[in-house]
C-alpha positions, 0 to 999 in steps of 0.5 A: 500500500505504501508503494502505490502511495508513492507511485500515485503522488504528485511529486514523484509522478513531477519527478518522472516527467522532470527525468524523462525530459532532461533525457530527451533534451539531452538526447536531441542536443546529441542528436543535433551536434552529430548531424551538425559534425557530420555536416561540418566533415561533408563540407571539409572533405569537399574543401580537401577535393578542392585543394587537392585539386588545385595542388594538382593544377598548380603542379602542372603549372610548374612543371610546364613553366620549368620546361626550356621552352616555357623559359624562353617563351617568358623571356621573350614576352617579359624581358624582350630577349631574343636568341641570336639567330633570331630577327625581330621585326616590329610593325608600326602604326601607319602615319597619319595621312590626313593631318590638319593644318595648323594656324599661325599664331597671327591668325589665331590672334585675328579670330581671337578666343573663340577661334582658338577653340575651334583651331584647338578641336580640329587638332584633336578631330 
């Protein structure tokens, strides 16, 4: 009689409730921090693939750039080098055929400000 008084009171049944959701708290944050590691090591081993990667391409890089022709081809492009059987020719913008007429100071001083401005945009068209 004495135990069912126990198991039939208020507080031991509060007592009960009390456990039961300090374990189930309990269990959710357990639950909520491996998901979240497991994540976490996802998204670290997508960053290791992706280094990985670029290891690998940058090692091809080298390994072109250290090659003779990769060398002189640098040279040439950076240091203007040539080797010494080699000529090198150089194309120049054509000249200008059409270039306007410049004025006299004299008439300048005739057309006054205004002409100035205008001897001053043909310049430039």
């Amino acid at each position: 009689m004495n135990e069912k008084k126990v198991k039939n009171s208020i507080l031991f049944n509060v007592f009960l409730l009390a456990l039961v959701f300090l374990v189930g708290y309990g269990s959710f944050r357990a639950v909520r921090q491996a998901t979240n590691l497991k994540k976490e090591s996802q998204e670290d081993k997508q960053k290791i693939d992706d280094l990985l990667r670029q290891k690998g391409e940058l090692e091809e890089k080298i390994a072109e750039l250290q090659t003779r022709e990769s060398l002189e081809r640098t040279a040439k492009e950076n240091l203007n080098l040539k080797n010494p059987d080699e000529n090198v020719v150089v194309v120049l913008p054509p000249e200008r055929q059409n270039a306007p007429a410049t004025s006299s100071p004299e008439e300048t001083r005739k057309n006054g400000w205004w002409g100035s401005v205008k001897e001053f945009f043909k310049k430039i068209f």
